[in-house]
C-alpha positions in Angstrom: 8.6 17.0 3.0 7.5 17.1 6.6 4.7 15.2 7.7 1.8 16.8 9.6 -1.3 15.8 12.0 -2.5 12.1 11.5 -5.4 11.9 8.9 -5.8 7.5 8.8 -5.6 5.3 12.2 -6.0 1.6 11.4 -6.1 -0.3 14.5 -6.0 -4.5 15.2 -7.6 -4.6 11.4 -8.9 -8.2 11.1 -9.9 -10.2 7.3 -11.0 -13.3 6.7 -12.0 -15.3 3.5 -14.0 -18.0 3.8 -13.4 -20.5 0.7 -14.1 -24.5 0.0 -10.7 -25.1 1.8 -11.3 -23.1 4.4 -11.2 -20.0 6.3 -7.6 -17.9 4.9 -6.5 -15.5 7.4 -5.2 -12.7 5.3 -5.0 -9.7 7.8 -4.3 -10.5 11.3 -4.6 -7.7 13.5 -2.9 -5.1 11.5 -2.2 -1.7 13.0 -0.6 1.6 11.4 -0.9 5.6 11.5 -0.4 8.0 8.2 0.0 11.2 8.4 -0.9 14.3 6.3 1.7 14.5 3.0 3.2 10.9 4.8 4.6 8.5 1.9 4.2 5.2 3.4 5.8 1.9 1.5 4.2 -1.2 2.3 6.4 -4.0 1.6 6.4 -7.8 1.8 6.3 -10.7 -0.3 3.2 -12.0 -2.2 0.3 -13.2 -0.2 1.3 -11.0 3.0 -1.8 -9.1 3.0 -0.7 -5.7 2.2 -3.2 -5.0 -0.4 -6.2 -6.6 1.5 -5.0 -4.6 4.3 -5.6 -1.5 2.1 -8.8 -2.4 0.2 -10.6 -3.5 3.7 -10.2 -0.1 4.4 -12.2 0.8 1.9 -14.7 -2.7 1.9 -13.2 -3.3 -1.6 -12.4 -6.8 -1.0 -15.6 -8.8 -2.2 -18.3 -9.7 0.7 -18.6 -13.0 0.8 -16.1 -14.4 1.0 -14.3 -11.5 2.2 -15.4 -10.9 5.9 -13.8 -7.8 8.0 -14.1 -9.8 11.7 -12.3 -6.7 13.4 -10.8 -3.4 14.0 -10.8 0.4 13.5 -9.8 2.8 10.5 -10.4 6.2 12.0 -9.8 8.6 9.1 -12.0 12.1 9.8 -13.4 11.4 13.3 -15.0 8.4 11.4 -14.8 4.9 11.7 -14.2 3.5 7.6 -15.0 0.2 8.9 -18.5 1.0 10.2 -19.8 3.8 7.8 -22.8 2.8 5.8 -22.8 2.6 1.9 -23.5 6.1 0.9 -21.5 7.4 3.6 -19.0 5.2 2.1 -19.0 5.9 -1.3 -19.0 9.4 -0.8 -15.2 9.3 0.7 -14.0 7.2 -2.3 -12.8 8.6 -4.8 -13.3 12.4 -3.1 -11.0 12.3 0.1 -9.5 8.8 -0.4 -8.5 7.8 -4.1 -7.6 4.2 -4.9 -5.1 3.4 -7.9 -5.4 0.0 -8.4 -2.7 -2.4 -9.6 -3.5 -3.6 -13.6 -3.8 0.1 -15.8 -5.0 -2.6 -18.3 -7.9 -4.1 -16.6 -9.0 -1.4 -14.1 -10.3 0.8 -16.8 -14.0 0.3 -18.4 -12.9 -0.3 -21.9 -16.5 0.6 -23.1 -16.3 4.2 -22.0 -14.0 6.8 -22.6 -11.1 8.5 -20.9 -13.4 11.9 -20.5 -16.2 9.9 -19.2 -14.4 8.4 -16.5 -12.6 11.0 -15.5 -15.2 13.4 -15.5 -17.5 10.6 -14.1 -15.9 10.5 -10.1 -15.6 14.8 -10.5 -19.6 14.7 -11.1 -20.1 12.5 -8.4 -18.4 14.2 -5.9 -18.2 17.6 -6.6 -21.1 20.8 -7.8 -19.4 20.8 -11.0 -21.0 21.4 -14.2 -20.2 19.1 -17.2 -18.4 21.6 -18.9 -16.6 22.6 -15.5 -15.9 18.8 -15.2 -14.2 17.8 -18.8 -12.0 21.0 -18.3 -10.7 19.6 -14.7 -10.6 16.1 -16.2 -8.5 17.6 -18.9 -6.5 19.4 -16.3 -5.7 16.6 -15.0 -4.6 14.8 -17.9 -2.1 18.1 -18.3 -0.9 17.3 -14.6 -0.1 14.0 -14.9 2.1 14.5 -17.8 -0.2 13.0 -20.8 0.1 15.3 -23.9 -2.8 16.6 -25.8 -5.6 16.2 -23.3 -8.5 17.2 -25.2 -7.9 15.1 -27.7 -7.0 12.2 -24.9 -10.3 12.5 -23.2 -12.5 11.4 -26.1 -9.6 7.9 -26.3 -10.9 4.4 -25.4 -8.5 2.9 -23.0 -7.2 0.5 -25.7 -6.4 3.2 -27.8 -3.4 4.5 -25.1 -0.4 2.8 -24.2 0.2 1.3 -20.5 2.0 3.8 -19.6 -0.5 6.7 -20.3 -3.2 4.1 -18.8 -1.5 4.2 -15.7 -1.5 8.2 -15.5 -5.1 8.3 -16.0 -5.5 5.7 -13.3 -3.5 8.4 -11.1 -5.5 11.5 -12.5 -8.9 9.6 -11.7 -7.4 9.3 -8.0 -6.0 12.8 -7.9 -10.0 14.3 -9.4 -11.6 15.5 -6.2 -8.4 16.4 -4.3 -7.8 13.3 -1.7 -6.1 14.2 1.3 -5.2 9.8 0.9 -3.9 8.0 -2.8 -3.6 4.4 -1.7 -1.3 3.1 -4.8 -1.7 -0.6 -5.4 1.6 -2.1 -7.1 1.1 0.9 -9.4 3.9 -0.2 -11.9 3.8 -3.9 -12.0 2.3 -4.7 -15.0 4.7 -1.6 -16.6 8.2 -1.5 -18.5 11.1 -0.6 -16.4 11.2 3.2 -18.5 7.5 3.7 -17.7 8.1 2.6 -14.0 10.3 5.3 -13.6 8.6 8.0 -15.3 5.2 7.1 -13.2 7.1 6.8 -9.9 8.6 10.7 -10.5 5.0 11.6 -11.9 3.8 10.3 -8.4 6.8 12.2 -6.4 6.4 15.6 -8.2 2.2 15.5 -7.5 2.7 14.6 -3.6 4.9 17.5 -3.6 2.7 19.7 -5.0 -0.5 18.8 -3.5 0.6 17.6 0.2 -1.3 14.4 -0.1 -0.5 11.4 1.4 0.1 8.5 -0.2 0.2 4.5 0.9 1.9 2.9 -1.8 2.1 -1.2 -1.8 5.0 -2.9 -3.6 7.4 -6.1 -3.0 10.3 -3.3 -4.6 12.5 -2.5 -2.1 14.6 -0.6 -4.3 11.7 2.0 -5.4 10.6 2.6 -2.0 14.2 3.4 -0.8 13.5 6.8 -3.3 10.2 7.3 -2.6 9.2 7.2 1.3 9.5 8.4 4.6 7.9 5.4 6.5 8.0 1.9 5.6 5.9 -0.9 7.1 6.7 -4.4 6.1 4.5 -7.4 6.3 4.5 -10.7 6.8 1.6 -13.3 7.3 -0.9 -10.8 7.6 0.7 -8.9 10.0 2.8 -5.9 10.6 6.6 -7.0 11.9 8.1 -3.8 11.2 8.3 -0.2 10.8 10.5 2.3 10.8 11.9 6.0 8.4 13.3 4.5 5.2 16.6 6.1 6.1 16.7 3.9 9.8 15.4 0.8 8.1 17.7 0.4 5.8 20.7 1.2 7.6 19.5 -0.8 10.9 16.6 -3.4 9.8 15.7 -5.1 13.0 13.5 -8.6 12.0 15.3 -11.3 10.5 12.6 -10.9 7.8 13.6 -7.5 6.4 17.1 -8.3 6.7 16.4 -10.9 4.7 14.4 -9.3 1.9 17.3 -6.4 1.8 20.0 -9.1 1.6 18.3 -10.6 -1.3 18.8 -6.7 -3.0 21.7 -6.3 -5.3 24.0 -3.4 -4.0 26.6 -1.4 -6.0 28.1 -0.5 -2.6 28.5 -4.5 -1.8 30.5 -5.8 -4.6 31.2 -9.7 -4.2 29.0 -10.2 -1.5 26.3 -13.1 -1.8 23.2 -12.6 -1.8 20.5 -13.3 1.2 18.1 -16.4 -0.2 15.6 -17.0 3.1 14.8 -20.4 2.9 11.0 -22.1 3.2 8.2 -21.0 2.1 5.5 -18.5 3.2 3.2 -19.4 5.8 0.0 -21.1 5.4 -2.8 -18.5 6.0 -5.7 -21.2 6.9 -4.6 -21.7 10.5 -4.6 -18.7 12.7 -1.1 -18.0 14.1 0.1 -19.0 17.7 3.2 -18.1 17.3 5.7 -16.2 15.1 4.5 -16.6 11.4 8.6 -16.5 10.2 9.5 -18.6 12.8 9.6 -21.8 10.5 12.3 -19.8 8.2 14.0 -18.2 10.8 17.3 -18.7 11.6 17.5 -17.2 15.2 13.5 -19.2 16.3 13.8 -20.4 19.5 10.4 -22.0 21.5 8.8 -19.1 22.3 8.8 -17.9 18.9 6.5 -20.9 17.7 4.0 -20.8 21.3 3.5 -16.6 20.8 2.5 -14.4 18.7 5.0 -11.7 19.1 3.4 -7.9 19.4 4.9 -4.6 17.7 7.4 -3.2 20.4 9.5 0.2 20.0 13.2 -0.1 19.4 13.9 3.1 18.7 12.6 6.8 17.4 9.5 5.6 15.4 11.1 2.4 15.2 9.1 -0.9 15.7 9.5 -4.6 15.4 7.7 -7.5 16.3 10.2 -10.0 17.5 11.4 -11.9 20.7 15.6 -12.0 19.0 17.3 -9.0 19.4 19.1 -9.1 16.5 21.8 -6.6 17.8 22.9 -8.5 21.2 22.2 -11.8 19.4 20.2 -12.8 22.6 16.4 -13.2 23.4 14.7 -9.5 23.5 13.1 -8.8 26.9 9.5 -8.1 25.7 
Protein backbone atom coordinates (compact mmCIF):
# COMPACT_ATOMS: atom_id res chain seq x y z
CA UNK A 1 0.00 0.00 0.00
CA UNK A 2 1.38 3.40 -0.71
CA UNK A 3 1.78 5.82 1.93
CA UNK A 4 0.25 9.28 1.70
CA UNK A 5 0.57 12.95 3.46
CA UNK A 6 2.12 12.88 7.01
CA UNK A 7 -0.72 12.70 9.74
CA UNK A 8 1.81 12.28 13.29
CA UNK A 9 5.22 14.45 13.71
CA UNK A 10 6.93 13.65 16.93
CA UNK A 11 9.85 15.75 17.39
CA UNK A 12 13.01 15.66 20.28
CA UNK A 13 10.11 13.84 22.56
CA UNK A 14 11.56 13.90 26.09
CA UNK A 15 10.17 11.40 29.47
CA UNK A 16 11.27 11.22 32.55
CA UNK A 17 10.28 9.20 35.81
CA UNK A 18 11.12 10.32 38.86
CA UNK A 19 11.34 7.27 41.41
CA UNK A 20 13.12 6.68 45.06
CA UNK A 21 16.33 5.81 43.05
CA UNK A 22 16.16 8.40 40.97
CA UNK A 23 15.26 10.19 37.91
CA UNK A 24 15.06 7.07 34.75
CA UNK A 25 15.48 8.60 31.49
CA UNK A 26 13.11 6.55 29.36
CA UNK A 27 12.76 8.77 26.17
CA UNK A 28 15.50 10.85 25.16
CA UNK A 29 14.83 13.07 22.49
CA UNK A 30 12.96 10.80 20.24
CA UNK A 31 11.92 11.93 16.77
CA UNK A 32 9.80 10.11 13.92
CA UNK A 33 7.08 10.93 11.01
CA UNK A 34 4.00 8.50 10.13
CA UNK A 35 2.24 8.83 7.35
CA UNK A 36 -1.40 8.14 6.28
CA UNK A 37 -1.95 4.10 5.79
CA UNK A 38 2.10 3.99 7.07
CA UNK A 39 2.80 0.58 9.07
CA UNK A 40 5.50 1.57 11.22
CA UNK A 41 7.47 -1.39 13.41
CA UNK A 42 9.02 -0.17 16.48
CA UNK A 43 11.68 -2.46 17.53
CA UNK A 44 14.16 -2.82 20.35
CA UNK A 45 14.87 -4.72 23.30
CA UNK A 46 13.01 -4.38 26.65
CA UNK A 47 13.33 -1.19 28.55
CA UNK A 48 14.24 0.95 25.19
CA UNK A 49 11.39 3.15 25.45
CA UNK A 50 9.31 2.31 22.59
CA UNK A 51 6.10 2.00 24.40
CA UNK A 52 6.64 5.08 26.64
CA UNK A 53 7.51 6.77 23.55
CA UNK A 54 4.02 5.84 22.25
CA UNK A 55 1.76 6.36 25.37
CA UNK A 56 3.50 10.03 26.00
CA UNK A 57 1.91 10.76 23.02
CA UNK A 58 -1.08 10.22 24.26
CA UNK A 59 -0.16 11.44 28.33
CA UNK A 60 -0.98 7.70 29.14
CA UNK A 61 2.03 7.18 31.14
CA UNK A 62 1.05 8.05 34.80
CA UNK A 63 1.77 11.81 36.01
CA UNK A 64 3.81 11.71 38.67
CA UNK A 65 6.22 10.04 38.23
CA UNK A 66 5.88 10.24 34.63
CA UNK A 67 6.99 13.74 33.59
CA UNK A 68 7.05 14.72 29.60
CA UNK A 69 10.15 17.48 30.01
CA UNK A 70 10.09 18.07 26.08
CA UNK A 71 9.05 17.94 22.51
CA UNK A 72 6.37 18.12 19.83
CA UNK A 73 3.71 15.53 18.51
CA UNK A 74 1.96 17.46 15.73
CA UNK A 75 -0.81 15.26 14.64
CA UNK A 76 -3.85 17.61 12.99
CA UNK A 77 -2.22 21.07 13.15
CA UNK A 78 -2.19 20.24 16.86
CA UNK A 79 0.38 19.85 19.32
CA UNK A 80 -0.74 16.22 21.49
CA UNK A 81 1.66 17.27 23.92
CA UNK A 82 0.07 20.64 24.83
CA UNK A 83 -3.77 19.97 24.26
CA UNK A 84 -5.78 20.23 27.41
CA UNK A 85 -7.75 17.27 28.88
CA UNK A 86 -10.96 17.46 27.02
CA UNK A 87 -9.26 18.38 23.99
CA UNK A 88 -7.37 15.35 24.74
CA UNK A 89 -9.72 12.81 25.31
CA UNK A 90 -11.72 13.72 22.50
CA UNK A 91 -8.73 12.38 19.97
CA UNK A 92 -8.43 9.05 21.90
CA UNK A 93 -10.17 6.57 21.06
CA UNK A 94 -11.92 8.67 17.86
CA UNK A 95 -8.85 9.65 15.61
CA UNK A 96 -6.07 7.87 17.56
CA UNK A 97 -6.96 4.29 19.02
CA UNK A 98 -4.60 2.61 21.46
CA UNK A 99 -4.50 -1.33 21.68
CA UNK A 100 -2.70 -2.02 24.57
CA UNK A 101 -0.42 -4.93 25.25
CA UNK A 102 -2.28 -7.65 27.99
CA UNK A 103 -6.01 -8.63 26.11
CA UNK A 104 -6.30 -10.16 29.68
CA UNK A 105 -5.93 -7.17 31.78
CA UNK A 106 -6.85 -4.20 29.54
CA UNK A 107 -10.49 -5.18 29.55
CA UNK A 108 -12.96 -4.05 32.54
CA UNK A 109 -13.92 -7.50 33.61
CA UNK A 110 -17.10 -6.06 35.37
CA UNK A 111 -18.74 -4.84 32.15
CA UNK A 112 -19.50 -6.37 29.14
CA UNK A 113 -18.15 -6.72 25.62
CA UNK A 114 -21.33 -4.48 24.26
CA UNK A 115 -20.81 -2.00 26.87
CA UNK A 116 -17.33 -1.28 26.02
CA UNK A 117 -17.51 -1.31 22.74
CA UNK A 118 -20.48 0.66 22.41
CA UNK A 119 -19.07 2.85 25.33
CA UNK A 120 -15.95 4.82 23.13
CA UNK A 121 -18.74 4.92 19.89
CA UNK A 122 -21.15 6.98 22.35
CA UNK A 123 -18.53 9.00 23.40
CA UNK A 124 -17.30 10.12 20.37
CA UNK A 125 -19.77 9.89 17.89
CA UNK A 126 -24.01 11.24 17.47
CA UNK A 127 -24.94 7.77 17.65
CA UNK A 128 -27.98 6.42 19.18
CA UNK A 129 -27.72 3.30 21.53
CA UNK A 130 -29.24 1.19 19.16
CA UNK A 131 -27.11 2.76 16.20
CA UNK A 132 -24.07 2.04 18.61
CA UNK A 133 -24.59 -1.86 19.61
CA UNK A 134 -25.19 -2.44 15.85
CA UNK A 135 -21.64 -0.72 14.90
CA UNK A 136 -20.17 -2.50 17.97
CA UNK A 137 -21.55 -5.61 16.62
CA UNK A 138 -20.16 -4.68 13.29
CA UNK A 139 -17.24 -4.55 14.48
CA UNK A 140 -17.14 -7.76 16.22
CA UNK A 141 -18.13 -9.22 12.43
CA UNK A 142 -14.91 -7.31 11.08
CA UNK A 143 -12.56 -8.46 13.19
CA UNK A 144 -13.33 -11.99 12.66
CA UNK A 145 -15.17 -12.98 16.08
CA UNK A 146 -18.27 -15.24 15.17
CA UNK A 147 -21.69 -14.65 16.50
CA UNK A 148 -21.47 -10.99 17.56
CA UNK A 149 -24.67 -10.47 19.07
CA UNK A 150 -24.50 -12.99 21.15
CA UNK A 151 -20.54 -11.87 21.86
CA UNK A 152 -21.57 -8.48 22.91
CA UNK A 153 -23.62 -9.45 26.00
CA UNK A 154 -19.94 -11.87 27.12
CA UNK A 155 -17.86 -10.79 30.11
CA UNK A 156 -14.30 -10.75 29.11
CA UNK A 157 -13.60 -13.88 31.12
CA UNK A 158 -16.11 -15.67 29.36
CA UNK A 159 -13.83 -15.31 25.75
CA UNK A 160 -10.69 -16.74 25.00
CA UNK A 161 -7.32 -14.55 24.51
CA UNK A 162 -7.49 -14.68 21.35
CA UNK A 163 -11.02 -13.29 20.82
CA UNK A 164 -9.95 -10.76 23.82
CA UNK A 165 -7.47 -9.47 21.71
CA UNK A 166 -9.81 -8.79 18.62
CA UNK A 167 -12.07 -6.85 20.72
CA UNK A 168 -9.17 -4.89 22.01
CA UNK A 169 -8.61 -4.13 18.09
CA UNK A 170 -12.48 -3.53 17.38
CA UNK A 171 -12.51 -1.01 20.41
CA UNK A 172 -9.47 0.83 18.57
CA UNK A 173 -11.01 0.53 15.07
CA UNK A 174 -14.94 2.07 16.73
CA UNK A 175 -14.71 5.71 15.65
CA UNK A 176 -12.57 5.22 12.48
CA UNK A 177 -8.80 6.35 13.62
CA UNK A 178 -6.82 7.72 10.95
CA UNK A 179 -3.76 6.23 13.89
CA UNK A 180 -3.93 2.36 15.73
CA UNK A 181 -0.88 2.57 17.96
CA UNK A 182 -0.53 -1.51 18.69
CA UNK A 183 1.30 -2.16 21.86
CA UNK A 184 3.01 -5.76 21.74
CA UNK A 185 -0.42 -6.82 20.62
CA UNK A 186 0.32 -10.61 20.70
CA UNK A 187 2.62 -11.12 23.59
CA UNK A 188 0.68 -12.56 25.99
CA UNK A 189 -0.93 -14.86 22.94
CA UNK A 190 -0.23 -18.57 21.51
CA UNK A 191 1.94 -18.65 18.52
CA UNK A 192 -1.62 -19.78 16.26
CA UNK A 193 -3.48 -16.83 17.67
CA UNK A 194 -0.33 -14.53 16.94
CA UNK A 195 -0.75 -15.25 13.54
CA UNK A 196 -4.38 -15.10 13.02
CA UNK A 197 -4.35 -11.44 14.93
CA UNK A 198 -1.33 -10.24 12.97
CA UNK A 199 -3.41 -11.13 9.32
CA UNK A 200 -6.62 -9.72 11.14
CA UNK A 201 -4.51 -6.51 11.67
CA UNK A 202 -3.08 -6.64 7.87
CA UNK A 203 -6.44 -7.28 6.07
CA UNK A 204 -8.22 -4.12 8.30
CA UNK A 205 -5.17 -1.59 7.42
CA UNK A 206 -5.83 -2.61 3.95
CA UNK A 207 -9.24 -1.94 3.96
CA UNK A 208 -9.52 1.07 6.01
CA UNK A 209 -6.11 3.07 5.00
CA UNK A 210 -5.25 3.64 8.57
CA UNK A 211 -2.03 3.84 9.88
CA UNK A 212 -0.72 1.83 12.32
CA UNK A 213 2.47 2.06 14.89
CA UNK A 214 2.93 -1.26 15.97
CA UNK A 215 5.67 -1.99 19.01
CA UNK A 216 7.29 -5.40 19.23
CA UNK A 217 10.98 -6.94 20.16
CA UNK A 218 9.72 -9.56 16.94
CA UNK A 219 11.86 -8.97 14.28
CA UNK A 220 10.49 -11.75 12.36
CA UNK A 221 6.65 -10.34 12.41
CA UNK A 222 7.64 -7.00 11.43
CA UNK A 223 9.63 -8.34 8.39
CA UNK A 224 5.69 -9.26 7.07
CA UNK A 225 4.01 -6.56 8.35
CA UNK A 226 5.76 -2.98 7.64
CA UNK A 227 6.98 -0.52 5.44
CA UNK A 228 9.09 1.50 7.93
CA UNK A 229 10.87 0.32 10.89
CA UNK A 230 12.44 2.43 13.63
CA UNK A 231 14.58 0.70 16.18
CA UNK A 232 15.46 1.88 19.62
CA UNK A 233 17.87 1.80 21.86
CA UNK A 234 18.27 3.70 25.35
CA UNK A 235 15.51 5.86 24.72
CA UNK A 236 16.46 6.93 21.61
CA UNK A 237 15.97 6.44 17.94
CA UNK A 238 19.37 4.81 16.23
CA UNK A 239 17.79 3.74 13.16
CA UNK A 240 15.28 3.84 10.46
CA UNK A 241 14.87 2.74 7.35
CA UNK A 242 11.89 0.55 4.65
CA UNK A 243 11.84 -2.99 6.04
CA UNK A 244 13.01 -4.27 2.69
CA UNK A 245 16.55 -1.81 3.00
CA UNK A 246 16.88 -2.66 6.60
CA UNK A 247 17.03 -5.94 6.43
CA UNK A 248 19.15 -6.31 3.52
CA UNK A 249 21.57 -3.35 4.64
CA UNK A 250 21.21 -2.71 8.56
CA UNK A 251 23.57 0.09 9.26
CA UNK A 252 24.12 0.26 13.44
CA UNK A 253 25.96 -2.42 15.06
CA UNK A 254 22.77 -2.63 17.17
CA UNK A 255 20.37 -3.86 14.54
CA UNK A 256 22.84 -6.02 13.04
CA UNK A 257 23.08 -7.43 16.05
CA UNK A 258 19.43 -8.08 16.96
CA UNK A 259 19.06 -9.57 13.13
CA UNK A 260 22.03 -11.82 13.74
CA UNK A 261 20.57 -13.11 16.80
CA UNK A 262 17.33 -14.23 14.25
CA UNK A 263 17.31 -17.82 13.01
CA UNK A 264 17.39 -17.84 9.07
CA UNK A 265 16.40 -20.78 6.84
CA UNK A 266 18.47 -19.01 4.14
CA UNK A 267 21.68 -19.20 6.66
CA UNK A 268 21.99 -22.82 7.43
CA UNK A 269 25.13 -23.46 9.91
CA UNK A 270 25.80 -20.10 10.53
CA UNK A 271 26.07 -18.96 14.37
CA UNK A 272 24.06 -16.90 15.74
CA UNK A 273 24.85 -12.96 16.79
CA UNK A 274 24.74 -12.93 20.92
CA UNK A 275 25.68 -8.96 21.67
CA UNK A 276 27.33 -9.07 24.78
CA UNK A 277 26.59 -6.63 28.02
CA UNK A 278 23.81 -5.52 29.21
CA UNK A 279 21.37 -2.62 28.40
CA UNK A 280 22.15 0.74 29.50
CA UNK A 281 21.36 2.22 32.75
CA UNK A 282 18.59 4.78 32.14
CA UNK A 283 19.23 6.97 35.54
CA UNK A 284 22.21 8.96 34.05
CA UNK A 285 21.43 10.99 31.03
CA UNK A 286 23.61 9.92 28.02
CA UNK A 287 26.94 11.71 26.91
CA UNK A 288 27.72 9.59 24.70
CA UNK A 289 26.68 6.58 22.54
CA UNK A 290 24.21 4.48 24.77
CA UNK A 291 25.66 0.99 22.82
CA UNK A 292 28.90 2.07 23.03
CA UNK A 293 29.69 -0.15 26.14
CA UNK A 294 28.60 -3.30 23.90
CA UNK A 295 29.85 -2.27 20.85
CA UNK A 296 32.41 -3.85 19.11
CA UNK A 297 33.50 -1.05 16.59
CA UNK A 298 33.29 2.10 19.97
CA UNK A 299 35.96 4.21 19.65
CA UNK A 300 36.44 7.68 22.07
CA UNK A 301 34.12 9.73 20.58
CA UNK A 302 31.44 7.29 20.82
CA UNK A 303 31.51 7.43 24.69
CA UNK A 304 32.11 11.78 24.85
CA UNK A 305 28.91 12.24 22.17
CA UNK A 306 25.77 11.61 21.74
CA UNK A 307 25.61 10.70 18.17
CA UNK A 308 22.48 12.42 16.09
CA UNK A 309 20.17 10.62 13.39
CA UNK A 310 22.10 11.27 9.97
CA UNK A 311 20.78 10.06 6.43
CA UNK A 312 22.57 7.20 4.69
CA UNK A 313 20.49 6.65 2.18
CA UNK A 314 16.68 7.02 0.54
CA UNK A 315 14.79 7.29 3.87
CA UNK A 316 17.51 5.74 5.46
CA UNK A 317 18.87 6.92 8.87
CA UNK A 318 21.33 5.90 11.60
CA UNK A 319 22.72 7.39 14.49
CA UNK A 320 26.33 6.35 14.52
CA UNK A 321 29.94 7.76 14.23
CA UNK A 322 31.29 3.82 12.53
CA UNK A 323 30.51 3.42 9.08
CA UNK A 324 29.88 0.02 9.21
CA UNK A 325 30.36 -0.34 5.33
CA UNK A 326 34.05 1.25 4.99
CA UNK A 327 34.88 -0.11 8.46
CA UNK A 328 36.21 3.49 9.32
CA UNK A 329 34.92 6.44 11.49
CA UNK A 330 31.68 8.09 9.55
CA UNK A 331 32.33 11.84 8.81
CA UNK A 332 29.30 13.29 10.63
Amino acid sequence: MTAGNTVLEVDDLTTRFHTQDGVVHAVNGVGFELRAGEFLGVVGESGSGKSVTMMSLLKLIPMPPGEIVGGTAKFEDDDLLQLAPDKLRAVRGAKIGFIFQDPMTSLNPVLTVGKQLTESILLHTDATKQQARARAAGLLELVGIPDPIQRLKNYPHELSGGMRQRVMIAIALACDPKVIIADEPTTALDVTIQAQIIETVRELRERLNTAVIWITHDLGVIAGLADRVMVMYGGKVVETAPVKQLYAEPQHPYTQGLLGSLPRLDQKGQQLVNIKGQPPSLYSEPTGCSFAPRCPHAFERCLNEVPPLVEVGHEHAVACFWNTETGAPRDV
